[in-house]
NUVEXDREN-890287 format. One line per field, with one value per residue: residue number from 1; x, y, z of N, C-alpha, C in turn; residue in one letter. Coordinates in steps of 0.02 Angstrom, whole numbers. Layout:
REM NUVEXDREN-890287
seq	[NUM;...]
n.c1	[X;...]
n.c2	[Y;...]
n.c3	[Z;...]
ca.c1	[X;...]
ca.c2	[Y;...]
ca.c3	[Z;...]
c.c1	[X;...]
c.c2	[Y;...]
c.c3	[Z;...]
type	[A;...]
REM end
This chain:
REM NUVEXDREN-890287
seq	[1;2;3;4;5;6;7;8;9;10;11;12;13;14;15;16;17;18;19;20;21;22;23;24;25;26;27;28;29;30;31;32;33;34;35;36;37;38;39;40;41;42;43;44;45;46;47;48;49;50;51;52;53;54;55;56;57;58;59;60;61;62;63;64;65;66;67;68;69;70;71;72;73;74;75;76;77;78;79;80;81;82;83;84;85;86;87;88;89;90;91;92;93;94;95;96;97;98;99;100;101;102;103;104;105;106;107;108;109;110;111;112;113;114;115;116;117;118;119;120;121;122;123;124;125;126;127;128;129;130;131;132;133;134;135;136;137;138;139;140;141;142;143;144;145;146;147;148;149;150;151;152;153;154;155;156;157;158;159;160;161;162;163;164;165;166;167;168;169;170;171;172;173;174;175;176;177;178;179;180;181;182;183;184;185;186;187;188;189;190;191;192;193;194;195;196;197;198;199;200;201;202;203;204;205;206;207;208;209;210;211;212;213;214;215;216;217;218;219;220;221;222;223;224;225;226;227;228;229;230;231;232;233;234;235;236;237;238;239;240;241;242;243;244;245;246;247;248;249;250;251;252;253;254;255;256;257;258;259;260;261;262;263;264;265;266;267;268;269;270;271;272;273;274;275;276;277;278;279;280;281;282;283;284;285]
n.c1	[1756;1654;1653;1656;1518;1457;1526;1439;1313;1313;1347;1223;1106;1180;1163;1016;972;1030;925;798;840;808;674;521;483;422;265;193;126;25;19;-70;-183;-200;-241;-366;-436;-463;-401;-361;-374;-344;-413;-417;-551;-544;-476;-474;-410;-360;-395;-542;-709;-858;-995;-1072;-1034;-911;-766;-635;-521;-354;-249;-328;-399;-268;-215;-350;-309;-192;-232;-282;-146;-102;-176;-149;-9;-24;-63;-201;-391;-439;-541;-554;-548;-631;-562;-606;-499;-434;-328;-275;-262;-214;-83;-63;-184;-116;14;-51;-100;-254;-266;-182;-119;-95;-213;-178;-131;4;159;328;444;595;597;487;495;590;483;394;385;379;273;357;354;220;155;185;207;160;184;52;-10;-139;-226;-346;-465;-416;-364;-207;-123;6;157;233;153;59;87;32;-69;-214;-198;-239;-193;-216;-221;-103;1;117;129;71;183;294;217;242;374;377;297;377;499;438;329;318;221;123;-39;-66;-207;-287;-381;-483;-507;-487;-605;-654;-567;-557;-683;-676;-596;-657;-751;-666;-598;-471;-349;-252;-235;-148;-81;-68;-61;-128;-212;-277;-308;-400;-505;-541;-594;-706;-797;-821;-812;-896;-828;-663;-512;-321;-199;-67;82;212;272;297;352;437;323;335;189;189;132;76;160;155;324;436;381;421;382;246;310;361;272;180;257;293;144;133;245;216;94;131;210;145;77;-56;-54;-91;-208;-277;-254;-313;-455;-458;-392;-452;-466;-356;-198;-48;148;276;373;320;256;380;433;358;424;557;532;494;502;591;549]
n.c2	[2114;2162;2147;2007;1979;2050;1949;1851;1890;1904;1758;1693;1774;1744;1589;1594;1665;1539;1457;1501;1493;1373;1280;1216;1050;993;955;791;672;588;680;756;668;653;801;808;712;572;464;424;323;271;178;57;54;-42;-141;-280;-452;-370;-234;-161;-127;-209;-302;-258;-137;-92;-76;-171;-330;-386;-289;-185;-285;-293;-156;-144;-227;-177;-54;-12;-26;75;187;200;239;355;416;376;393;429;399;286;318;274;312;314;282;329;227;302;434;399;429;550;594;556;639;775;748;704;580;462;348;220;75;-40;-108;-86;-82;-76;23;80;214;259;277;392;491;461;356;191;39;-104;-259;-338;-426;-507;-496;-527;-461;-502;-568;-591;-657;-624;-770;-852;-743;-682;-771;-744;-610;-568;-579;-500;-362;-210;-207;-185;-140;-181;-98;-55;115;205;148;40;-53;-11;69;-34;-112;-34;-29;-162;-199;-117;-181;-318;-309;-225;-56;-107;-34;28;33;105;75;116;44;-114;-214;-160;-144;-311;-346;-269;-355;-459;-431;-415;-305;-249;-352;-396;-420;-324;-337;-359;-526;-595;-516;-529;-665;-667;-604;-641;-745;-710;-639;-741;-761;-811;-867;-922;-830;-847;-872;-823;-901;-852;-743;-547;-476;-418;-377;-303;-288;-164;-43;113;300;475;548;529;501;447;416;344;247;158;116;72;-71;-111;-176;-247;-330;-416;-460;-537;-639;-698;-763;-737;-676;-803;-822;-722;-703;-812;-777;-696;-716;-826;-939;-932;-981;-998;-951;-1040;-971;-824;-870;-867;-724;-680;-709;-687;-527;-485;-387;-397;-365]
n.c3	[2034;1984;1859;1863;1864;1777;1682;1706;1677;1530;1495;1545;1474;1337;1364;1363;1254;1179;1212;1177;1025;977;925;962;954;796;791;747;650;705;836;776;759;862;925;825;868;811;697;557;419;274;160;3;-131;-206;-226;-190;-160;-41;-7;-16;-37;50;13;110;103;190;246;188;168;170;182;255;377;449;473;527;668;694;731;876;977;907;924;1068;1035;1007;1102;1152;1169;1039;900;754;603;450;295;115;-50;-212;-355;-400;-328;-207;-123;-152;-52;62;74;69;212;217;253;373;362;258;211;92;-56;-67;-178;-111;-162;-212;-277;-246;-103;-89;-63;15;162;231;309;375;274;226;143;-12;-177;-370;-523;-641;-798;-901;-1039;-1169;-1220;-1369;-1410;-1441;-1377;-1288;-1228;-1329;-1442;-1455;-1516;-1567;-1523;-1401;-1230;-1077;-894;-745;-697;-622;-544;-492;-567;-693;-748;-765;-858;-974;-983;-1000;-1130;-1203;-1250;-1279;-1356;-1464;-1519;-1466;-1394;-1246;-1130;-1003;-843;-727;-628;-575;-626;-705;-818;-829;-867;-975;-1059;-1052;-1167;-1268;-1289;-1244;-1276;-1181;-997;-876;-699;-522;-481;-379;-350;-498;-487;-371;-400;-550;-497;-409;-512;-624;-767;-915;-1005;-965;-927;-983;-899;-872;-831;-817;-680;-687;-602;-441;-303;-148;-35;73;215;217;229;266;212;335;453;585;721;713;596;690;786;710;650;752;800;683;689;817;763;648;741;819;766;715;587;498;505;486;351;273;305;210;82;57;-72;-113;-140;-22;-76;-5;3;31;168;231;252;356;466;439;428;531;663;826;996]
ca.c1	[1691;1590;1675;1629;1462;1446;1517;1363;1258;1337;1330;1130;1084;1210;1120;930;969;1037;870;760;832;783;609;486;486;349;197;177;53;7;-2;-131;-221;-234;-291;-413;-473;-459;-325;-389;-347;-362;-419;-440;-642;-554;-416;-497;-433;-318;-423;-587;-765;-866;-1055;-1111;-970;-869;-694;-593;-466;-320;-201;-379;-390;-214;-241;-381;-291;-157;-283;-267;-74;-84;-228;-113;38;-42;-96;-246;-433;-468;-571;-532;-605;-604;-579;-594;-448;-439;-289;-249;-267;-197;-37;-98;-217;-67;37;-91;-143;-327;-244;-130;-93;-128;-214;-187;-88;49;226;366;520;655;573;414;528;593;432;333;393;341;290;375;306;138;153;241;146;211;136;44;-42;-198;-251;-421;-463;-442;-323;-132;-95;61;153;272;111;26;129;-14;-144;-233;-175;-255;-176;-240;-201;-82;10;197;95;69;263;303;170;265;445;396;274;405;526;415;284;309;164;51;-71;-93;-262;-257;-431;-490;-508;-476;-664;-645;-524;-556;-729;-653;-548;-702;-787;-645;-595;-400;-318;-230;-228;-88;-117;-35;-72;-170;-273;-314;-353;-464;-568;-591;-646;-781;-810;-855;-838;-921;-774;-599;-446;-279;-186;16;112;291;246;330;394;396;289;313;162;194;66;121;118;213;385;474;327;449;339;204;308;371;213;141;302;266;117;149;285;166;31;175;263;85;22;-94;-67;-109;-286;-320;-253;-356;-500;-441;-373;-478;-438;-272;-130;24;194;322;413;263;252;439;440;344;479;608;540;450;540;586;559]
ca.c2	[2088;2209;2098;1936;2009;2059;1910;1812;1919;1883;1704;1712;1803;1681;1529;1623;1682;1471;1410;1540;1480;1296;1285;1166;984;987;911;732;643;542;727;790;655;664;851;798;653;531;414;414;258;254;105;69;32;-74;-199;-355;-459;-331;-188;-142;-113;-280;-289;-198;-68;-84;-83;-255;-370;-422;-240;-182;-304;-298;-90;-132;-259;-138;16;6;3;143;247;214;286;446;476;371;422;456;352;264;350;243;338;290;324;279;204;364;473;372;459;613;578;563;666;835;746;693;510;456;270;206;19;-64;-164;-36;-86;-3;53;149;284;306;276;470;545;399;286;117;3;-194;-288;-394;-496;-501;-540;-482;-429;-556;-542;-624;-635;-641;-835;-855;-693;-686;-790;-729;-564;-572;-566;-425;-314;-163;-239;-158;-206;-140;-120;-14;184;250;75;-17;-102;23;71;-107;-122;19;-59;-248;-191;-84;-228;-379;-302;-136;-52;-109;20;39;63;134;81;163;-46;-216;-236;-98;-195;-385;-343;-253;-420;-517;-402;-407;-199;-266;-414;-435;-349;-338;-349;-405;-595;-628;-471;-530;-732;-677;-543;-683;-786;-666;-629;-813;-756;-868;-875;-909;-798;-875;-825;-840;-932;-830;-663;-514;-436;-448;-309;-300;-235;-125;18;195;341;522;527;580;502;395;394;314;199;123;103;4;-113;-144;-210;-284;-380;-439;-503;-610;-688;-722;-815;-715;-675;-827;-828;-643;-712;-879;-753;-610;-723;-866;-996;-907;-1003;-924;-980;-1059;-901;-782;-891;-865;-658;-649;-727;-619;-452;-474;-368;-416;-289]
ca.c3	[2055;1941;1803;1878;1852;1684;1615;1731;1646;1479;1496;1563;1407;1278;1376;1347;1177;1137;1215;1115;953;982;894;976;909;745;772;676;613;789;873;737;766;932;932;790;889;762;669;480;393;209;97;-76;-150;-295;-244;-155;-86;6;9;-39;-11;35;1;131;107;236;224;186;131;212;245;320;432;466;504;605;707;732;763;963;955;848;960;1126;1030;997;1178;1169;1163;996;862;721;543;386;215;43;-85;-284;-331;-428;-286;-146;-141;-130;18;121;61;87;261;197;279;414;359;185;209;52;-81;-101;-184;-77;-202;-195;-307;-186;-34;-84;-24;94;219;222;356;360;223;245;65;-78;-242;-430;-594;-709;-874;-913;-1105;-1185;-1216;-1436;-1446;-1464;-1300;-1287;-1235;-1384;-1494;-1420;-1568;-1608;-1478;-1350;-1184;-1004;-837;-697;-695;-569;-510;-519;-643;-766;-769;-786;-927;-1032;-1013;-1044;-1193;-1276;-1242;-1296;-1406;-1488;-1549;-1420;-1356;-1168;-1120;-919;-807;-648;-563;-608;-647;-769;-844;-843;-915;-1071;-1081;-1082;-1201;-1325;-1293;-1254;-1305;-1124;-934;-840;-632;-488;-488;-332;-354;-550;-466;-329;-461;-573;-448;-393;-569;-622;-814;-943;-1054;-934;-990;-990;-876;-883;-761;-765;-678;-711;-561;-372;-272;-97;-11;127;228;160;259;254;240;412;520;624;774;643;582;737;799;644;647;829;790;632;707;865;725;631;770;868;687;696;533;446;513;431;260;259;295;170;12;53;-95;-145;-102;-45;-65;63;9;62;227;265;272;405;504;409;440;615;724;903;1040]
c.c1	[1637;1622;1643;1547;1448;1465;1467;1322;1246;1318;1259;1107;1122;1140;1035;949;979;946;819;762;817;699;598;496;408;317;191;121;-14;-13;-60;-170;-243;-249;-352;-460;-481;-402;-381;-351;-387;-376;-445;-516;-605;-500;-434;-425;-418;-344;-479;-646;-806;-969;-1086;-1084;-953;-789;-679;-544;-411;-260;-272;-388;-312;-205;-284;-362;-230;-177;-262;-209;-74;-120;-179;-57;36;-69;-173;-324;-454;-493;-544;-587;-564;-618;-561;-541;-460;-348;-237;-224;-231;-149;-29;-101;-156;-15;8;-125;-224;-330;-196;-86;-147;-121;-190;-140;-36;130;256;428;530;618;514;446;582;538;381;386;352;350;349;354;253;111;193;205;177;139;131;9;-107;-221;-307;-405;-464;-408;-266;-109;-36;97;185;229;58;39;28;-65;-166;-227;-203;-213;-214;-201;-157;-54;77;185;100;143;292;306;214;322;424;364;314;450;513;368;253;260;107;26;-111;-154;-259;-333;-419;-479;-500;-528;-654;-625;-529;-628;-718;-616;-601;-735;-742;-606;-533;-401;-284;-239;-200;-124;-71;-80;-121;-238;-332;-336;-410;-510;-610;-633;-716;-812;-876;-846;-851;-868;-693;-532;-396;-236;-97;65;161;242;304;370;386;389;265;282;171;128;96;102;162;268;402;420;371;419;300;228;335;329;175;183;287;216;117;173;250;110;77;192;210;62;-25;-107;-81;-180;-315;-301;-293;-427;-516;-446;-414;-430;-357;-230;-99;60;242;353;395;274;310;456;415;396;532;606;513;508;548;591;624]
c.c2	[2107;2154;2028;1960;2010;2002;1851;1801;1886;1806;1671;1721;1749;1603;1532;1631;1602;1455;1440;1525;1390;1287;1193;1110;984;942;839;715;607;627;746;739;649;728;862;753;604;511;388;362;254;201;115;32;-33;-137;-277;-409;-425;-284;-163;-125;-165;-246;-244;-106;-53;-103;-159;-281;-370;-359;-219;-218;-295;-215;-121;-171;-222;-78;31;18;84;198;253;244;356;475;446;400;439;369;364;280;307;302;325;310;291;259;282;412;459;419;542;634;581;620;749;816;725;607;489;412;256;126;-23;-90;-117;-59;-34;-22;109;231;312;305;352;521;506;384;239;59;-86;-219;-335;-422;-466;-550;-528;-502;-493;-538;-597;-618;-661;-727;-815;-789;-707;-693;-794;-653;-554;-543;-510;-356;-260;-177;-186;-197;-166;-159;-35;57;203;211;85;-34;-62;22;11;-119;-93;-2;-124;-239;-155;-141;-310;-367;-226;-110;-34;-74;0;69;92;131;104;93;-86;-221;-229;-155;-252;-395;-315;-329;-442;-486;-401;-345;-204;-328;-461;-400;-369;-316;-353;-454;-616;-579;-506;-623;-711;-622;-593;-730;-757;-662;-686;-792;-826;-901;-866;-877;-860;-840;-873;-861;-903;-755;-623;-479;-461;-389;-328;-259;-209;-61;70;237;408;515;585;544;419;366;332;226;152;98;48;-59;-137;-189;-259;-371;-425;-480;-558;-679;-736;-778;-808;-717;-726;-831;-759;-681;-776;-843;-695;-652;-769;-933;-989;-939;-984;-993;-1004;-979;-830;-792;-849;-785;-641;-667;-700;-582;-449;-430;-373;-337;-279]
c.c3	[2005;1884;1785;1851;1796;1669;1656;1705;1580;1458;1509;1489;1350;1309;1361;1279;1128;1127;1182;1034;946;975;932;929;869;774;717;668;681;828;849;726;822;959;901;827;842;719;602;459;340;189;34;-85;-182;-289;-211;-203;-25;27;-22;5;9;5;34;122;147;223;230;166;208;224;262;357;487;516;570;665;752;752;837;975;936;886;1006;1104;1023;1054;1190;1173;1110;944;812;629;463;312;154;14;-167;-277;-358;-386;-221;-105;-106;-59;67;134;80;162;269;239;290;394;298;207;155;4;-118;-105;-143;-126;-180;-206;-242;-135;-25;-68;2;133;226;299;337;318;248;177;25;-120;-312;-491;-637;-761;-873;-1007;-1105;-1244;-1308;-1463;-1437;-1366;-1287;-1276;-1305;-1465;-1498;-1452;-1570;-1578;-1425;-1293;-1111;-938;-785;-692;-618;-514;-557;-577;-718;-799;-797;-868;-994;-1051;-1038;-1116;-1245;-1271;-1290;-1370;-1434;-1521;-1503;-1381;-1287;-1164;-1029;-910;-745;-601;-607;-646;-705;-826;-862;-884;-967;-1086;-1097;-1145;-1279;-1331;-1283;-1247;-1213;-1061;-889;-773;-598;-454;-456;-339;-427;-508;-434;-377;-500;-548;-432;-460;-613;-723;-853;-993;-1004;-976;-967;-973;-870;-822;-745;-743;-685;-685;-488;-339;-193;-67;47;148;243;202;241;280;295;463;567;695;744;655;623;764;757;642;707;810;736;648;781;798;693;665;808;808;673;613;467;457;443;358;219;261;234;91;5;22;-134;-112;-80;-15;-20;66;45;141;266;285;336;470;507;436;489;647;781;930;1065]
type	[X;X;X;X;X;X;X;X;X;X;X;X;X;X;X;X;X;X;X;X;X;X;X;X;X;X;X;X;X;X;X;X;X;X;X;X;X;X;X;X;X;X;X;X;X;X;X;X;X;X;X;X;X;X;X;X;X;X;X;X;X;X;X;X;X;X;X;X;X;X;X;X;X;X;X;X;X;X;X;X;X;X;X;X;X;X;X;X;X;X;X;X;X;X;X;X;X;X;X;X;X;X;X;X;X;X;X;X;X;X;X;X;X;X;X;X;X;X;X;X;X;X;X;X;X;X;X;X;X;X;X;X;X;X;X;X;X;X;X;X;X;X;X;X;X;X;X;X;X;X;X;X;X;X;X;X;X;X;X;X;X;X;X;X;X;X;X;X;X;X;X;X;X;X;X;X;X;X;X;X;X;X;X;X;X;X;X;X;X;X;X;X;X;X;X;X;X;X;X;X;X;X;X;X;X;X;X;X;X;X;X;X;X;X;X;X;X;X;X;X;X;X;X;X;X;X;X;X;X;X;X;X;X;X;X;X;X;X;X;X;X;X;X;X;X;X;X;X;X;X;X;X;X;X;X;X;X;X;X;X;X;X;X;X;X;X;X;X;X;X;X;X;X;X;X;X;X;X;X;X;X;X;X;X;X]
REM end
């Protein structure tokens, strides 16, 4: 009996000593914002039409709207009650921002690859665009000729990497210049300061569009890659990204989403091919 006993005991204490080494479930990103009271949502100042600042400076383009359409989604997964805080990012910095917690959900026109898909997670895609070139109107309209030229693409982008393999590839020599924005950039083109500036495509149409310069570049019809954008957040936040796909896939299937991009890209076309993803990657419940 005294036996029976002790090994009671025994077994008590083994079953307390299991449940003692079972560490609470971490905290994610959705918990810390719902003890913060707030669901931070990054955007970029510099990428119109996808993400920027507009005149008055308020956040814009077409993954901010897309964020703020899925905002409520995204508040009720975290428990509800908390507000919605917009914060700036460069494109340099973006990365970062999430990465140190400074921002929950990155809005904006971010390639998802393999390589960044070792330390993010990426929601569904919401376009697919690819890298074009633009040359200055009366210089070496060509990449091939671009040998020893100065050539700009945006700092801290797909693009740049790109830039480095097709220029040692096509036109050896040619010195990479690296801007902080497009602007940066398409005004050294007009000015003469590089010869060409590499982009992705829709970003460099709708710039010049706004732009209006007096002298049109020449801008190259094959593009160079294809960059699906996805909305970036830390890797492991599976709550997160279930949540953003939810809605995601609710804005696709509703058609919503061609309203936001007729308001976002305006006179930008997009392709049947563009059209057809959202049908692709919608997820059913």
């Amino acid at each position: 009996m005294a036996g029976r006993g002790a090994k009671r005991w025994a077994l008590a204490a083994l079953a307390v000593g299991m449940l003692a080494g079972i560490a609470p479930a971490a905290a994610d990103v959705l918990d810390d914002a719902l003890a913060r009271g707030t669901l931070r949502l990054g955007y970029r100042l510099d990428a119109p039409p996808f993400s920027y600042a507009d005149d008055a400076g308020r956040p814009a383009g077409l993954a901010v709207q897309l964020c703020a359409a899925a905002a409520p989604g995204l508040v009720e997964a975290a428990g509800g009650g908390i507000a919605v805080e917009w914060v700036p990012v460069t494109a340099a910095a973006r990365f970062e921002a999430l990465v140190e917690g400074r921002i929950d959900l990155l809005c904006g026109p971010t390639t998802q690859t393999l390589k960044r898909r070792a330390s993010l997670d990426f929601s569904i895609p919401y376009y697919v665009d690819g890298a074009g070139i633009v040359f200055r109107k009366g210089g070496p309209e060509a990449l091939e000729r671009l040998t020893d030229e100065p050539v700009g693409v945006l700092n801290g982008t797909t693009t740049e990497a790109l830039a480095r393999k097709v220029l040692a590839e096509h036109a050896p020599g040619a010195r990479l210049v690296l801007f902080r924005s497009h602007v940066e950039g398409l005004e050294a083109l007009q000015r003469g300061d590089v010869e060409a500036y590499l982009g992705d495509q829709s970003i460099l149409l709708y710039q010049l569009g706004r732009m209006r310069p007096t002298v049109q570049p020449v801008i190259a019809r094959r593009m160079l890659s294809r960059e699906p954008y996805a909305l970036a957040m830390k890797r492991g936040e599976s709550r997160l990204r279930l949540a953003i796909d939810r809605e995601l896939s609710r804005i696709y299937e509703s058609g919503a989403i061609y309203g936001l991009i007729q308001e976002s890209l305006g006179r930008v076309q997009i392709s049947p091919e563009i059209e057809a993803i959202y049908d692709v990657v919608a997820i059913p419940d």
